[in-house]
DOPASE-381832 format. One record per residue (C-alpha): x, y, z; residue number from 0; residue in one letter. Coordinates in steps of 0.05 Angstrom, whole numbers, always signed. Last residue first. Layout:
N
X,Y,Z,seq,type
X,Y,Z,NUM,A
...
END
This chain:
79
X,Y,Z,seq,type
-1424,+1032,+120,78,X
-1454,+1093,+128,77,X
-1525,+1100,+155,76,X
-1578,+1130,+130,75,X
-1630,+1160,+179,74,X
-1627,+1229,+149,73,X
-1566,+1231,+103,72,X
-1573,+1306,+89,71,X
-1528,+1314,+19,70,X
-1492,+1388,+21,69,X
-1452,+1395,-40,68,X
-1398,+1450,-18,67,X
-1398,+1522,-68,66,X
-1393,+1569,-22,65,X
-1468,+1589,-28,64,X
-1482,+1519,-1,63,X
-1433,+1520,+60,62,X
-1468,+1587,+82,61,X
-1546,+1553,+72,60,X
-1529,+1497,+112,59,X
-1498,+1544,+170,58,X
-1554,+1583,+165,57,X
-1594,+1521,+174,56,X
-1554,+1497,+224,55,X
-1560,+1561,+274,54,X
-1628,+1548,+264,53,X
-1633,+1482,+287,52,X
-1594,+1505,+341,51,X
-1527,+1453,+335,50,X
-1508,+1380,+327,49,X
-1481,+1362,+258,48,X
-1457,+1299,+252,47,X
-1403,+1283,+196,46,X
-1398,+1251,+125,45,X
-1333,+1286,+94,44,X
-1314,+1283,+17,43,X
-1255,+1318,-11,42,X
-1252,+1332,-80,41,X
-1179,+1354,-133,40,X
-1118,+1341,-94,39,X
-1151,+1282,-56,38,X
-1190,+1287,+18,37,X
-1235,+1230,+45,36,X
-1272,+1223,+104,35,X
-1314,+1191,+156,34,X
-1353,+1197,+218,33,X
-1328,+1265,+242,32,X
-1372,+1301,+293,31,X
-1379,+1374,+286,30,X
-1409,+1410,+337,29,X
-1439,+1476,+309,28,X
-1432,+1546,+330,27,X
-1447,+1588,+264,26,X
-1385,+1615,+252,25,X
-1336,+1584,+290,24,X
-1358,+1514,+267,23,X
-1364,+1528,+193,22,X
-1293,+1568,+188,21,X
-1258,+1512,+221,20,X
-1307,+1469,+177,19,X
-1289,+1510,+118,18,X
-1210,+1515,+122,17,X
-1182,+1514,+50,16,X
-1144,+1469,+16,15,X
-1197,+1432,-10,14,X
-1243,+1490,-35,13,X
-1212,+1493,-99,12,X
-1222,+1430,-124,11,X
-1297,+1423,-98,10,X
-1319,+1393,-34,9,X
-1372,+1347,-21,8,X
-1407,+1336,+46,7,X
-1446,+1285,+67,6,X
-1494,+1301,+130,5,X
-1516,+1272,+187,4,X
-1559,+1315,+232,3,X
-1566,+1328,+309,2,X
-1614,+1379,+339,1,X
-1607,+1424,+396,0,X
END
């Protein structure tokens, strides 16, 4: 298992719907919430991903072809 911050950006028409519900079923990733923000037209979430690493990547990759901006934060920390 690996853990992994990550920023991500949603689109207008992707607000409303239920990725991470989606995300976590899907691929089997624990999804820790650190921060958020959600307007009519963007959200923004930065979260911890802990899964398989590959289980994550495919997960990555899945959120990408969606249309979410996936920003790895590494070592950065929020603040």
């Amino acid at each position: 298992m690996i853990k992994e911050r990550v920023k991500l950006t949603f689109p207008e028409g992707l607000v409303k719907e239920p990725i991470i519900t989606q995300f976590i079923r899907q691929f089997e990733v624990v999804v820790n919430i650190r921060r958020a923000s959600v307007e009519e037209n963007l959200g923004w979430i930065i979260c911890e991903l802990d899964a398989e690493q590959e289980q994550l990547e495919q997960g990555v990759q899945w959120l990408k072809e969606l249309g979410v901006e996936v920003d790895r934060l590494g070592d950065i920390v929020e603040g």
